[in-house]
Structure formats: C-alpha cells, structure tokens
CHARMM internal coordinates of N, CA and C (Angstrom, degrees):
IC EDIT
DIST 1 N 1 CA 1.4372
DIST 1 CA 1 C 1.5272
ANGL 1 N 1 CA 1 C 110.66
DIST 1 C 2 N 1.6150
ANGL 1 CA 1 C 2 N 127.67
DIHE 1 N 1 CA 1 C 2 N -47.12
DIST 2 N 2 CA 1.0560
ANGL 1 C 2 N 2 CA 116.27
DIHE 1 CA 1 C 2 N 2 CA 152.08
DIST 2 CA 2 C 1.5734
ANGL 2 N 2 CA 2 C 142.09
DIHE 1 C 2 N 2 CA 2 C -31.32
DIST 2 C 3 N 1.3037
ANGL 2 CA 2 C 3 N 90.43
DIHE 2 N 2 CA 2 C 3 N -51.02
DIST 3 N 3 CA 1.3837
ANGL 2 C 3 N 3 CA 94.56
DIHE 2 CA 2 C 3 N 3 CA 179.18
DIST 3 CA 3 C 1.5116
ANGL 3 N 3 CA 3 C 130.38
DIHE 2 C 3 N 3 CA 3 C -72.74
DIST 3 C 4 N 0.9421
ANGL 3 CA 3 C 4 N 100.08
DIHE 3 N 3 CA 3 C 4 N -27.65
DIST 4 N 4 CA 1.9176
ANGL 3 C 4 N 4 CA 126.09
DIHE 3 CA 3 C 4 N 4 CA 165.12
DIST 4 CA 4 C 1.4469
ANGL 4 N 4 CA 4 C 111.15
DIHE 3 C 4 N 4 CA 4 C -79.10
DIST 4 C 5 N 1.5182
ANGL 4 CA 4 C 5 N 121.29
DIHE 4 N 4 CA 4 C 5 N -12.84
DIST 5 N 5 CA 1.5760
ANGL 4 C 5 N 5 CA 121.79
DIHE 4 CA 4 C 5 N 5 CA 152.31
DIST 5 CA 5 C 1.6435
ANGL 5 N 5 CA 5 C 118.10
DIHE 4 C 5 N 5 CA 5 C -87.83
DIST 5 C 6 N 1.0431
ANGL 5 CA 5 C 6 N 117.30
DIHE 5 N 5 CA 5 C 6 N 0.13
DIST 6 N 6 CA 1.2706
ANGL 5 C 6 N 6 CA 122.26
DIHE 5 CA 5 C 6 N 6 CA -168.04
DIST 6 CA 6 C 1.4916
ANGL 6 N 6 CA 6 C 117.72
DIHE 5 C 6 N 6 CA 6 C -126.57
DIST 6 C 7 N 1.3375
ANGL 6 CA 6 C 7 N 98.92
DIHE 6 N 6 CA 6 C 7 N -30.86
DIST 7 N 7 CA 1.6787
ANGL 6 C 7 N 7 CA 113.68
DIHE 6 CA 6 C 7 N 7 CA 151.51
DIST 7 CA 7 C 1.9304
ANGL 7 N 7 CA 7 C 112.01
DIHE 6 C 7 N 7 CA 7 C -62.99
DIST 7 C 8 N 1.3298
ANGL 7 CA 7 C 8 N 132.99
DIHE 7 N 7 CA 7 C 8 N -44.12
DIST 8 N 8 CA 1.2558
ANGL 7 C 8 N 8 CA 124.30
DIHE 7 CA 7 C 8 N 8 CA 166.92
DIST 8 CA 8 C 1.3815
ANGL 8 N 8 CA 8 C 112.80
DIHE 7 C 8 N 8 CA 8 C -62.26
DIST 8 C 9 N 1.4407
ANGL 8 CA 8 C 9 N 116.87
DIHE 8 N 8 CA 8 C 9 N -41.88
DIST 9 N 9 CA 1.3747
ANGL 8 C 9 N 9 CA 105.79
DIHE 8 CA 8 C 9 N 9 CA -148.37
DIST 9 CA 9 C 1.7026
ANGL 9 N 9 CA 9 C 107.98
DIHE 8 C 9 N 9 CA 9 C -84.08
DIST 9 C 10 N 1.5467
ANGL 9 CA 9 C 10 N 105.60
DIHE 9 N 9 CA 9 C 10 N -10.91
DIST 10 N 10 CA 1.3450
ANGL 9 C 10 N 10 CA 125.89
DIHE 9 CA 9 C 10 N 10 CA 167.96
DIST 10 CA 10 C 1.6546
ANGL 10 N 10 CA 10 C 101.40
DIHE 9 C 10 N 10 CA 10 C -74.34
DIST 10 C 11 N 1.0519
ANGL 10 CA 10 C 11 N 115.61
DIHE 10 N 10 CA 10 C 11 N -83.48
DIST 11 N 11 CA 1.2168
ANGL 10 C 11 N 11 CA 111.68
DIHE 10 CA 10 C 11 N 11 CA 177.49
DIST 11 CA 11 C 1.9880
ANGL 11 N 11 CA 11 C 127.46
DIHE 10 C 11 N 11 CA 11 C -31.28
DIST 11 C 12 N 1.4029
ANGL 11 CA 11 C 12 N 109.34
DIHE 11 N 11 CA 11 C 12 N -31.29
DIST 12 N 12 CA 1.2651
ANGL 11 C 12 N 12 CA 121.15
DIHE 11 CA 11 C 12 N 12 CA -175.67
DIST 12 CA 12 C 1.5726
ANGL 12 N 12 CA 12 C 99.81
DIHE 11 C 12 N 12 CA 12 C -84.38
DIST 12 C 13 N 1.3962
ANGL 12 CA 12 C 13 N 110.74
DIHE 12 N 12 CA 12 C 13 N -27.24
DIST 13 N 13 CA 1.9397
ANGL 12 C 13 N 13 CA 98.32
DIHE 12 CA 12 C 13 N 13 CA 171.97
DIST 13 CA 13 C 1.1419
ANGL 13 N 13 CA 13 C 102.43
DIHE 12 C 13 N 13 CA 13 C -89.60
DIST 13 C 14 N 1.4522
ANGL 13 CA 13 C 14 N 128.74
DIHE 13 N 13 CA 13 C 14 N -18.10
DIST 14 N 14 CA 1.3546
ANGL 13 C 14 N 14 CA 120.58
DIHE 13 CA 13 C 14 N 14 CA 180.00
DIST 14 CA 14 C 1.7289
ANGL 14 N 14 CA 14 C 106.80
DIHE 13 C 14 N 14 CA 14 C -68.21
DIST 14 C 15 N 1.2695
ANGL 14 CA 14 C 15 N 128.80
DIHE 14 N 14 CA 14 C 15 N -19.87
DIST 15 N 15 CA 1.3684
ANGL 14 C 15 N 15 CA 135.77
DIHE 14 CA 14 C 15 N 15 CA -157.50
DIST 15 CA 15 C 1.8256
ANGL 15 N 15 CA 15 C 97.58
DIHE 14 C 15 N 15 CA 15 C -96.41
DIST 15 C 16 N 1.2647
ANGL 15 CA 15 C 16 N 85.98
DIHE 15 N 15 CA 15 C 16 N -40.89
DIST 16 N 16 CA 1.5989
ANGL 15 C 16 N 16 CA 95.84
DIHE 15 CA 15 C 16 N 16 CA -165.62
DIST 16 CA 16 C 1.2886
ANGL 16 N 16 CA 16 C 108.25
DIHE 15 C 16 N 16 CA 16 C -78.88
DIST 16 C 17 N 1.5382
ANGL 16 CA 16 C 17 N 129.99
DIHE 16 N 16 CA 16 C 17 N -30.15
DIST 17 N 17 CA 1.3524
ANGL 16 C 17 N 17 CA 115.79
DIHE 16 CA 16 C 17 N 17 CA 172.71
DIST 17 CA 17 C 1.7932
ANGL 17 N 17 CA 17 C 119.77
DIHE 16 C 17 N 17 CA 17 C -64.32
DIST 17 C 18 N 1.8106
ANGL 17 CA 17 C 18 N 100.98
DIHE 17 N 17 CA 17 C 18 N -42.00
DIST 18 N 18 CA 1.4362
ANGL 17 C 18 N 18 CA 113.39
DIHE 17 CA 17 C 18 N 18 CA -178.64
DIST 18 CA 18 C 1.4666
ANGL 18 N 18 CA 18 C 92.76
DIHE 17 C 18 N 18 CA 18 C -61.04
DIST 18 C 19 N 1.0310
ANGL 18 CA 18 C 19 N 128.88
DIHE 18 N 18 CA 18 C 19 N -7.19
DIST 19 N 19 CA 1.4845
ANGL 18 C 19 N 19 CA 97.14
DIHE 18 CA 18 C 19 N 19 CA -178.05
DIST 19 CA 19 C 1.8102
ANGL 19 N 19 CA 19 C 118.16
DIHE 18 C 19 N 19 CA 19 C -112.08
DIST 19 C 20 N 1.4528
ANGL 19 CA 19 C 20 N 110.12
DIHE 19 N 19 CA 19 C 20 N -14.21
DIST 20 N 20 CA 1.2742
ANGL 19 C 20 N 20 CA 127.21
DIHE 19 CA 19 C 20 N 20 CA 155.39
DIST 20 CA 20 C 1.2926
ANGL 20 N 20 CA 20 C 109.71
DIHE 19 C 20 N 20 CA 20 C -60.40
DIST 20 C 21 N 1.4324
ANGL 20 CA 20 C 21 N 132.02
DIHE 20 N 20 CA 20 C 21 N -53.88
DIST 21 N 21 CA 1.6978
ANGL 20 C 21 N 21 CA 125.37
DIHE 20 CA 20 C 21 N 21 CA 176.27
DIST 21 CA 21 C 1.1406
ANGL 21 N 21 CA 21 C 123.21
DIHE 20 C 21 N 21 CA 21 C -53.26
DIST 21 C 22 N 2.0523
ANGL 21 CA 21 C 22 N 115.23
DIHE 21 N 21 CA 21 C 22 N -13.04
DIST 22 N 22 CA 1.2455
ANGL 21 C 22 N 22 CA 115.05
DIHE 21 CA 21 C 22 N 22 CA -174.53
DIST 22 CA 22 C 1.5850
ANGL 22 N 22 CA 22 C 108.74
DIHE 21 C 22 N 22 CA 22 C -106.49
DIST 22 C 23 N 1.2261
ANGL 22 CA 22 C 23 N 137.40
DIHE 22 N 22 CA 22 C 23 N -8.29
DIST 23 N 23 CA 1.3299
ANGL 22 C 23 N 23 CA 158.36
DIHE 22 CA 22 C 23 N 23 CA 125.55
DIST 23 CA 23 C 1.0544
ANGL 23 N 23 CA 23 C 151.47
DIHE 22 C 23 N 23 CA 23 C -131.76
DIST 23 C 24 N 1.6274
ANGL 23 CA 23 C 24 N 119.60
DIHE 23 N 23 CA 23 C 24 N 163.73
DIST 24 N 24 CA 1.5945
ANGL 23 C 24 N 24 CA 107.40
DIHE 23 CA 23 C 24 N 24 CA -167.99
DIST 24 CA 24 C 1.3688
ANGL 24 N 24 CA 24 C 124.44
DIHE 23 C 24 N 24 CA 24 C -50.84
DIST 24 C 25 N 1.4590
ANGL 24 CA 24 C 25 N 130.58
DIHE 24 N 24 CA 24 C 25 N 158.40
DIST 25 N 25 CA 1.7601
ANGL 24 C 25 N 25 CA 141.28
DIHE 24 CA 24 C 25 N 25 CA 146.85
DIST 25 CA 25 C 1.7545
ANGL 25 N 25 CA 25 C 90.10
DIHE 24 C 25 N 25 CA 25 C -10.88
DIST 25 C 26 N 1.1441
ANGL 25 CA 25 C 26 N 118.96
DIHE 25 N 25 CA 25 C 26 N 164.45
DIST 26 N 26 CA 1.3519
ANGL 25 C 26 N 26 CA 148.53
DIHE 25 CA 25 C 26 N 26 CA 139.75
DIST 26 CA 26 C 1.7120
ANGL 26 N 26 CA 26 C 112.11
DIHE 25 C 26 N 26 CA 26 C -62.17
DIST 26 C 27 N 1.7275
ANGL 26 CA 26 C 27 N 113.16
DIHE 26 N 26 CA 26 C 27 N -61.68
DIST 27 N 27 CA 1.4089
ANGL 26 C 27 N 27 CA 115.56
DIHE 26 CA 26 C 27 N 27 CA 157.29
DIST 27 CA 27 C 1.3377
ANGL 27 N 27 CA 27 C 138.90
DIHE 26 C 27 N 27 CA 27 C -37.35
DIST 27 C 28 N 1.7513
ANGL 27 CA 27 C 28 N 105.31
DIHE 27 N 27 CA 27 C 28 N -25.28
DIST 28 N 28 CA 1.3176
ANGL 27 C 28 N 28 CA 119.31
DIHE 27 CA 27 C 28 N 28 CA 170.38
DIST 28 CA 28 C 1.3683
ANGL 28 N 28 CA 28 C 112.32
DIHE 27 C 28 N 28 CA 28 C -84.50
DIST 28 C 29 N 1.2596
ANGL 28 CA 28 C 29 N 145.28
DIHE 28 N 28 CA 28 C 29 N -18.04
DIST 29 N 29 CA 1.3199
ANGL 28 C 29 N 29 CA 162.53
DIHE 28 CA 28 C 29 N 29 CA -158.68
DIST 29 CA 29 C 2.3168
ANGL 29 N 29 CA 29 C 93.03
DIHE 28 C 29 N 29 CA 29 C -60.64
DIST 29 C 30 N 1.1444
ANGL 29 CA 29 C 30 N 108.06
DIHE 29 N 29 CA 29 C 30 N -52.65
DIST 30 N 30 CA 1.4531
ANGL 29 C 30 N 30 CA 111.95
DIHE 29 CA 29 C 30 N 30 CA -165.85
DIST 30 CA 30 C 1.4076
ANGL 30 N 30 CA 30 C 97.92
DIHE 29 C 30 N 30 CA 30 C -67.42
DIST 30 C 31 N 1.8396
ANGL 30 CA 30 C 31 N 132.90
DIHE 30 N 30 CA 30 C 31 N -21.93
DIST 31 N 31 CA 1.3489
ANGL 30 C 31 N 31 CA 118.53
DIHE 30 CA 30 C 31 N 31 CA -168.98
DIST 31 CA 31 C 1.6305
ANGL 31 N 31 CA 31 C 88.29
DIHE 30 C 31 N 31 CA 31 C -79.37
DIST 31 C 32 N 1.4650
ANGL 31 CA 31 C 32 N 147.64
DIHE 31 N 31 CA 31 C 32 N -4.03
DIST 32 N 32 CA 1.0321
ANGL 31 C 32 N 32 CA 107.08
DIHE 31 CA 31 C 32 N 32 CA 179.83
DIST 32 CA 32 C 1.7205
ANGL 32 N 32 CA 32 C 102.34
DIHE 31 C 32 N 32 CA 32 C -119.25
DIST 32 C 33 N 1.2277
ANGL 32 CA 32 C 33 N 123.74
DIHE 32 N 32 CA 32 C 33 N 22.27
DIST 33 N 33 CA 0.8707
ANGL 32 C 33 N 33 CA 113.35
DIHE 32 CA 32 C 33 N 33 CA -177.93
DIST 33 CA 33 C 1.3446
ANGL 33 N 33 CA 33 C 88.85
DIHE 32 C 33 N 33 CA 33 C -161.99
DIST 33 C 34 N 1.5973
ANGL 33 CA 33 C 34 N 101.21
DIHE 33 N 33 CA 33 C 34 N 102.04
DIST 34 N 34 CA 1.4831
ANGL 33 C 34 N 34 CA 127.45
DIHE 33 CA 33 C 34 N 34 CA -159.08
DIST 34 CA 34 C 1.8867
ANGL 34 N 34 CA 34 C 98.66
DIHE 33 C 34 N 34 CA 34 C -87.80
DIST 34 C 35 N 1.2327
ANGL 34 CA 34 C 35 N 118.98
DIHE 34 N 34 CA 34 C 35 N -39.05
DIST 35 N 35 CA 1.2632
ANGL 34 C 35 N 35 CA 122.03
DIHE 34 CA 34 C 35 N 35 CA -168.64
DIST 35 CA 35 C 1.9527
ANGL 35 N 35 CA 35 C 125.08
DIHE 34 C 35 N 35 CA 35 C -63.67
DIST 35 C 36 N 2.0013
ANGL 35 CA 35 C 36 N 74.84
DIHE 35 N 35 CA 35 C 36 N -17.80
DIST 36 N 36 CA 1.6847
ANGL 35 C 36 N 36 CA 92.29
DIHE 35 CA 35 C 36 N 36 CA -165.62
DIST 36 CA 36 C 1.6122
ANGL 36 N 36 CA 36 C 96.60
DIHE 35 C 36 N 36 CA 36 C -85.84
DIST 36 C 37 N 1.5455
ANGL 36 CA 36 C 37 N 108.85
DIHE 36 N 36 CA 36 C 37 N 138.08
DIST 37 N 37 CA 1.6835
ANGL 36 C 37 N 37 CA 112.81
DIHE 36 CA 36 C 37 N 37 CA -169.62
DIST 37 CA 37 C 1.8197
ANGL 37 N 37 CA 37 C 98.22
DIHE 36 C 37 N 37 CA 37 C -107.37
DIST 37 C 38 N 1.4016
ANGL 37 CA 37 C 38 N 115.30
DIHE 37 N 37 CA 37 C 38 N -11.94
DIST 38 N 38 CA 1.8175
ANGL 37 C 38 N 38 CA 88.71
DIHE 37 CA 37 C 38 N 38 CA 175.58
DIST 38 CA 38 C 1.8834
ANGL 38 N 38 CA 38 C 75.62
DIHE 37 C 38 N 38 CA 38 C -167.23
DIST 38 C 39 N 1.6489
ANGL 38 CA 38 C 39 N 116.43
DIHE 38 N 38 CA 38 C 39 N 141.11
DIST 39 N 39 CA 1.4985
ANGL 38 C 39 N 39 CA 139.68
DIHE 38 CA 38 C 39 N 39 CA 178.24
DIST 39 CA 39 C 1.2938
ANGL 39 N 39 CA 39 C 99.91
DIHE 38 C 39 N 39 CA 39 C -124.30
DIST 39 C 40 N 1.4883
ANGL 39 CA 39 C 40 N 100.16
DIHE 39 N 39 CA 39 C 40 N 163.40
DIST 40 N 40 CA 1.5551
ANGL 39 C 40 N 40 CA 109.17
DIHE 39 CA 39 C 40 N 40 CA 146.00
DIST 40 CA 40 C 1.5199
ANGL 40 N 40 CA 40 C 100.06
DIHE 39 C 40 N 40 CA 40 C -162.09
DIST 40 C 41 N 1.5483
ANGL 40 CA 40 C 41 N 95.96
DIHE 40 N 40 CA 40 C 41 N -175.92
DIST 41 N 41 CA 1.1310
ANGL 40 C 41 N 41 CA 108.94
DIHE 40 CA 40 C 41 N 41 CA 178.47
DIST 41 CA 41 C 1.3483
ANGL 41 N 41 CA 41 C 118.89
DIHE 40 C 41 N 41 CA 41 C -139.33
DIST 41 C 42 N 1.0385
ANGL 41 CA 41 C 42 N 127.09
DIHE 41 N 41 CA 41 C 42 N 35.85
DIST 42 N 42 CA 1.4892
ANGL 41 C 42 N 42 CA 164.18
DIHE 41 CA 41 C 42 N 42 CA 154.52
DIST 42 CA 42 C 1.4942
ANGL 42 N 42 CA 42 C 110.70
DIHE 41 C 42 N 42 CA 42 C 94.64
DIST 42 C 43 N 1.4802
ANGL 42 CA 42 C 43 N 109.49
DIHE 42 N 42 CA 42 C 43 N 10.93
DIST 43 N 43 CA 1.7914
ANGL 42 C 43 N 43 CA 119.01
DIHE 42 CA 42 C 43 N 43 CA 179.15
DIST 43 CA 43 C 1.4759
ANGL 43 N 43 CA 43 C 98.36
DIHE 42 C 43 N 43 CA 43 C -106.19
DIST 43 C 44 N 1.1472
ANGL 43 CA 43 C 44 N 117.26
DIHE 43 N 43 CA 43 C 44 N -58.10
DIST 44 N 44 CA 1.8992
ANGL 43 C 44 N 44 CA 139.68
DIHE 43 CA 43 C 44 N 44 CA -137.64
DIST 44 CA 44 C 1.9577
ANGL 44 N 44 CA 44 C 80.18
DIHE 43 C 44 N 44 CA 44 C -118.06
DIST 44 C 45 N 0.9194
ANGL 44 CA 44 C 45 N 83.71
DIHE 44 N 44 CA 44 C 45 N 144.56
DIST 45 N 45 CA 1.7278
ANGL 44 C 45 N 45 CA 95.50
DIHE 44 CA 44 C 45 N 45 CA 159.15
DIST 45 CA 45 C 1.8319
ANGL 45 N 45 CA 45 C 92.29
DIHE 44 C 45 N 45 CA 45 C -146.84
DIST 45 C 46 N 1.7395
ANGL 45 CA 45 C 46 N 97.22
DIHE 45 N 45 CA 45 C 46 N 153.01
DIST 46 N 46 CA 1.4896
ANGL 45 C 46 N 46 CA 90.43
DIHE 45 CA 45 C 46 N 46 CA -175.68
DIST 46 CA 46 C 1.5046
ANGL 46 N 46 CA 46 C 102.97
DIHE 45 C 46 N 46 CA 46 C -166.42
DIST 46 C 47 N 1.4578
ANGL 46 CA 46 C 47 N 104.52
DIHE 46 N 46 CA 46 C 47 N 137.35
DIST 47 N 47 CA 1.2147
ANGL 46 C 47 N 47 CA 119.65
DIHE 46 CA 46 C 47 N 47 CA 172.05
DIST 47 CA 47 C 1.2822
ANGL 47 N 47 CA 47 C 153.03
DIHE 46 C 47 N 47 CA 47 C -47.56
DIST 47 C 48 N 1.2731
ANGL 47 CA 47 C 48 N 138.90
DIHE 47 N 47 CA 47 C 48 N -176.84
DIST 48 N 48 CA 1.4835
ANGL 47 C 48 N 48 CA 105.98
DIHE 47 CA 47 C 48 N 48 CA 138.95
DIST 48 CA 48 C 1.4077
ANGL 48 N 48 CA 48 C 95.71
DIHE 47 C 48 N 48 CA 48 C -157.14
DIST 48 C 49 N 1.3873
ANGL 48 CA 48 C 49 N 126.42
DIHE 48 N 48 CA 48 C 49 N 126.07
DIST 49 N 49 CA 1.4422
ANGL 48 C 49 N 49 CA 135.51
DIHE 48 CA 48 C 49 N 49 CA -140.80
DIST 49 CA 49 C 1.5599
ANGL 49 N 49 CA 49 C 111.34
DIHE 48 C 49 N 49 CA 49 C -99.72
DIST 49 C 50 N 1.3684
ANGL 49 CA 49 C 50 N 111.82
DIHE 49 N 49 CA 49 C 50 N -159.67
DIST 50 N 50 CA 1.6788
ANGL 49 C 50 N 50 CA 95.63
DIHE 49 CA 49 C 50 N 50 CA -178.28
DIST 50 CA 50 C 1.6796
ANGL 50 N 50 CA 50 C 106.75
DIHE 49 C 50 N 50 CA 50 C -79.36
DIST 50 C 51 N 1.1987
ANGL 50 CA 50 C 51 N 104.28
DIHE 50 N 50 CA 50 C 51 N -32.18
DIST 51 N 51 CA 2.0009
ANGL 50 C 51 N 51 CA 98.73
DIHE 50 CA 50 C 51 N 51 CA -174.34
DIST 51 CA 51 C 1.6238
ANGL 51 N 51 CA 51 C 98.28
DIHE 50 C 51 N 51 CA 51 C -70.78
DIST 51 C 52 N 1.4148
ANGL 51 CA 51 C 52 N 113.33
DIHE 51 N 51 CA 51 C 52 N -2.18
DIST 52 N 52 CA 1.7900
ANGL 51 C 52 N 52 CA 87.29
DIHE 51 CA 51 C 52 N 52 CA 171.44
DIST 52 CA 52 C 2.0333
ANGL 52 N 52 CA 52 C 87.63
DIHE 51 C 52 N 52 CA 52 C 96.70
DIST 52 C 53 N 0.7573
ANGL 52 CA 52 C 53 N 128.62
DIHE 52 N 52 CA 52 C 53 N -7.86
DIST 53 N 53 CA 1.6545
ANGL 52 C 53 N 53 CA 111.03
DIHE 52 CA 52 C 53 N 53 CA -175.94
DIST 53 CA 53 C 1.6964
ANGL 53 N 53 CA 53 C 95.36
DIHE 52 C 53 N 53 CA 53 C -106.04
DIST 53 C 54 N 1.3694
ANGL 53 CA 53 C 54 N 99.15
DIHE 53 N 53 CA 53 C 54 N 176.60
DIST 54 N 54 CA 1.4909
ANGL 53 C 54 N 54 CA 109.73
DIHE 53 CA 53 C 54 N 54 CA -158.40
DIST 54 CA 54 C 1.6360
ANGL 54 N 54 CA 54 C 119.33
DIHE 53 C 54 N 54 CA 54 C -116.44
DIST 54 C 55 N 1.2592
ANGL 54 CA 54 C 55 N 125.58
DIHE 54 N 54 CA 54 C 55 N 114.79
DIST 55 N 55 CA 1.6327
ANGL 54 C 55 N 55 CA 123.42
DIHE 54 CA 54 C 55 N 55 CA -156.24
DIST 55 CA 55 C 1.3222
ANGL 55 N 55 CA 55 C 90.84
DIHE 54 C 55 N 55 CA 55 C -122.35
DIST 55 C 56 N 1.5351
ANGL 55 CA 55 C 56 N 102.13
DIHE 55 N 55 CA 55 C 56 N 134.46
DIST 56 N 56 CA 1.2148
ANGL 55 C 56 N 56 CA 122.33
DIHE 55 CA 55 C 56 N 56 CA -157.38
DIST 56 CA 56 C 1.5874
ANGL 56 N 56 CA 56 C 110.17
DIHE 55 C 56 N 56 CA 56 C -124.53
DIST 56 C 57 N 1.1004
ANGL 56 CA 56 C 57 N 126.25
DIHE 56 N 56 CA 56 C 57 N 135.69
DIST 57 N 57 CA 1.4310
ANGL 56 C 57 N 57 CA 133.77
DIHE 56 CA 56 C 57 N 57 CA 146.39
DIST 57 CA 57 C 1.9445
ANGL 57 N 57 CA 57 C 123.82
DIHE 56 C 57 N 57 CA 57 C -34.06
DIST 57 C 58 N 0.8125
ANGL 57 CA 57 C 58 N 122.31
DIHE 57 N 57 CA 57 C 58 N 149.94
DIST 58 N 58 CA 1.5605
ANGL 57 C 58 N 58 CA 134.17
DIHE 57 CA 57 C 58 N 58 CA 159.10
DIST 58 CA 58 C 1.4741
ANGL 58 N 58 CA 58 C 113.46
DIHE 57 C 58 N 58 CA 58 C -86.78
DIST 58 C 59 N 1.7388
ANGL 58 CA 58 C 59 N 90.08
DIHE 58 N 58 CA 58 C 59 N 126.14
DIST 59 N 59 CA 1.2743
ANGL 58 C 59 N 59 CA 98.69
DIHE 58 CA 58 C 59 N 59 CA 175.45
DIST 59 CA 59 C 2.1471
ANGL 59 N 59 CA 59 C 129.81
DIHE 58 C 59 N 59 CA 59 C -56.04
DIST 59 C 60 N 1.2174
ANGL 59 CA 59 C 60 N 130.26
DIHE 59 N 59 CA 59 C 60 N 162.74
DIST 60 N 60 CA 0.9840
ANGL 59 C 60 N 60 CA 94.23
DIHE 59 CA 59 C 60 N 60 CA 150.28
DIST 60 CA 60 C 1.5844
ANGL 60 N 60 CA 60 C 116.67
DIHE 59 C 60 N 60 CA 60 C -123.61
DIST 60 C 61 N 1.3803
ANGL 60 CA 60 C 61 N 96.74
DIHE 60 N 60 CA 60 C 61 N -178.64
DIST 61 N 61 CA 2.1315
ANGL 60 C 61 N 61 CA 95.21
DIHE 60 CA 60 C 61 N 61 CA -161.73
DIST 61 CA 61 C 1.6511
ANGL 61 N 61 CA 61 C 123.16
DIHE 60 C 61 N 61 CA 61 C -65.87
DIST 61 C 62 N 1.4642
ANGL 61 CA 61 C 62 N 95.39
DIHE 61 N 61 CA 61 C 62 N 3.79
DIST 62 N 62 CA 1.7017
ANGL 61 C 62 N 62 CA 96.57
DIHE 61 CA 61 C 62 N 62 CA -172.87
DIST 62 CA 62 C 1.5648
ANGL 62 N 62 CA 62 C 93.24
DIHE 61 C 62 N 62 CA 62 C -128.44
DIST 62 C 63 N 1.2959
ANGL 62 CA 62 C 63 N 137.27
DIHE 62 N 62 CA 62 C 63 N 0.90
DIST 63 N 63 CA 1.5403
ANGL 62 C 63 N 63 CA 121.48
DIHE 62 CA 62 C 63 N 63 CA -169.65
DIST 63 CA 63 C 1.4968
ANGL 63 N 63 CA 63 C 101.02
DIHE 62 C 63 N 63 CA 63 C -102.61
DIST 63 C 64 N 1.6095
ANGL 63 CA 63 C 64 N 107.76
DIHE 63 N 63 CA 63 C 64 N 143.58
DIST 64 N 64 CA 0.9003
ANGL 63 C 64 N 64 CA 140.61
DIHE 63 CA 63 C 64 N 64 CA -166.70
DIST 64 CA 64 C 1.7120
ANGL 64 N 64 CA 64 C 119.89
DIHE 63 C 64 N 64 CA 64 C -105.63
DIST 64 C 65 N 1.0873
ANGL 64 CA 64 C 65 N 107.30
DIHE 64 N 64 CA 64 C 65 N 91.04
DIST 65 N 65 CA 1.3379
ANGL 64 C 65 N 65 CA 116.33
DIHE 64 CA 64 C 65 N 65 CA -154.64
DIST 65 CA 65 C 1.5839
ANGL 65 N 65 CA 65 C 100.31
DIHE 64 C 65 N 65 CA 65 C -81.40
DIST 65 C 66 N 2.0637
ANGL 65 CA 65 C 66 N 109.02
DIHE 65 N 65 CA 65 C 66 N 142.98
DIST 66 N 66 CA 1.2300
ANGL 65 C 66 N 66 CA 119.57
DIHE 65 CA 65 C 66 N 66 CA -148.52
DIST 66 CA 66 C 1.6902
ANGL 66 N 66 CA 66 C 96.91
DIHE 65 C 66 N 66 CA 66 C -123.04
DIST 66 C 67 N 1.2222
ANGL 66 CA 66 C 67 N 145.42
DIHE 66 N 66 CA 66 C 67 N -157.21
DIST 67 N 67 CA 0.9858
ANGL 66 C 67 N 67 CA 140.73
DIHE 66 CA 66 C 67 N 67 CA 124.66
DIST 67 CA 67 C 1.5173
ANGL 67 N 67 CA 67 C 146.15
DIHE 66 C 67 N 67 CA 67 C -2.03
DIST 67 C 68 N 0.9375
ANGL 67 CA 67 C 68 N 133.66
DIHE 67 N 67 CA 67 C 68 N 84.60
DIST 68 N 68 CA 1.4814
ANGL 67 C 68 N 68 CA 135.85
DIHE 67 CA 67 C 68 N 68 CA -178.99
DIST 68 CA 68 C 1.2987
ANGL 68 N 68 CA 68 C 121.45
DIHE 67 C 68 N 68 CA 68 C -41.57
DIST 68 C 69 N 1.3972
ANGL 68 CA 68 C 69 N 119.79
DIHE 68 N 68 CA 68 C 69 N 100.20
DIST 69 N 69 CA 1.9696
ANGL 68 C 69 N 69 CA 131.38
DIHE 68 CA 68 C 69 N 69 CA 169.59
DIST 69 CA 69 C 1.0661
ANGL 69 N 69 CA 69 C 120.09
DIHE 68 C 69 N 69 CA 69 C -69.58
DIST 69 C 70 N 1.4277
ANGL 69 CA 69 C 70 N 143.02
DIHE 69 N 69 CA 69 C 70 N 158.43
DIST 70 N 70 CA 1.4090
ANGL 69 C 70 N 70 CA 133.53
DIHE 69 CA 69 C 70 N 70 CA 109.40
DIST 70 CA 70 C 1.1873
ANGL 70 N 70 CA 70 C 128.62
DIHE 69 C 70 N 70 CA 70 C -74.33
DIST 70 C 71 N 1.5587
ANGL 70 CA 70 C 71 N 113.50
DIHE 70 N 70 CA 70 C 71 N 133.58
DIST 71 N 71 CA 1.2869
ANGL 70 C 71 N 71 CA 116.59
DIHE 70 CA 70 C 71 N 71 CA -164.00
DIST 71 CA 71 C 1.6767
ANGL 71 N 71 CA 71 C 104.07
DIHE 70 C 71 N 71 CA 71 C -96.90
DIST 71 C 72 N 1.1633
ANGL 71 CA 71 C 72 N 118.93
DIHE 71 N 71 CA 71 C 72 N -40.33
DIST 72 N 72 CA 1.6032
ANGL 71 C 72 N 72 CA 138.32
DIHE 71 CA 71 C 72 N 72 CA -166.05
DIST 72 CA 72 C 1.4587
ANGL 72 N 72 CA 72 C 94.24
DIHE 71 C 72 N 72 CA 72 C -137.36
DIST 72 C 73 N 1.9018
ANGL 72 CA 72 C 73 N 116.15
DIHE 72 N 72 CA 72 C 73 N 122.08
DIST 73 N 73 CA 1.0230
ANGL 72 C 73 N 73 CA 141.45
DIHE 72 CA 72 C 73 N 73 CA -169.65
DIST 73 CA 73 C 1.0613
ANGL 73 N 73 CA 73 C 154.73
DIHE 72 C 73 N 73 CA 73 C 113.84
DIST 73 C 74 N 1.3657
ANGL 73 CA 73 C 74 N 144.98
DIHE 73 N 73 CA 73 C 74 N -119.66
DIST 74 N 74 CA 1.3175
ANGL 73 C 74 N 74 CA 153.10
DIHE 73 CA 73 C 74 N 74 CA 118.37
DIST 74 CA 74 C 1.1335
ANGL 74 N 74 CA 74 C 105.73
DIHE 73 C 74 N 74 CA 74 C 27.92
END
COOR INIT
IC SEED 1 N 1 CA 1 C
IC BUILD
C-alpha cells in the first residue's frame, strides 16, 4: 500500500511539473490581464490586492485544475 502511494504521488509531481513548464502559475494569470481583479481556475481562486500583487487560495489535494477565468473584471 505504501508503495502504490508513492508510486502516484511521484507520478502526480511528475505530471504537475510537465505541466507548469508548459504554462504559467494560475497566480501569474493577473500579470497579464491587469484589468481582471480576482480569477481562478477552479482549484486556486486569487486576488489581486492593493499593491497590485496576487493572494491566492490553497489548493486542495484532489482538484483538478481547468482553465483559467476572470471572475471580477475584464
């Protein structure tokens, strides 16, 4: 049973990095679309505060993150 937890959870960072190298953070989503005041992407929902930077939610361990929205803005 260990080992079959450790075989996913390897495999699930293995998935998750290839897929960060192929596009930006979710958190990064507001540097290009300055107008938009809070996104998500159906894991992270995230802000963007008074200095202009972006505060984010916690993921959780089973959600499967989709497309990036604006929720407020744009």
């Amino acid at each position: 049973m260990i080992a079959a937890r450790a075989a996913f959870a390897l495999a699930f960072f293995c998935a998750s990095v290839a897929a960060a190298a192929e596009e930006k953070p979710t958190q990064a989503y507001g540097e290009d679309h300055p107008a938009c005041q809070e996104w998500t992407d159906g894991c992270l929902v995230c802000a963007r505060q008074a200095d202009g930077a972006a505060a984010c939610s916690m993921v959780g361990a089973a959600c499967l993150p989709a497309a990036v929205s604006c929720l407020k803005g744009e």
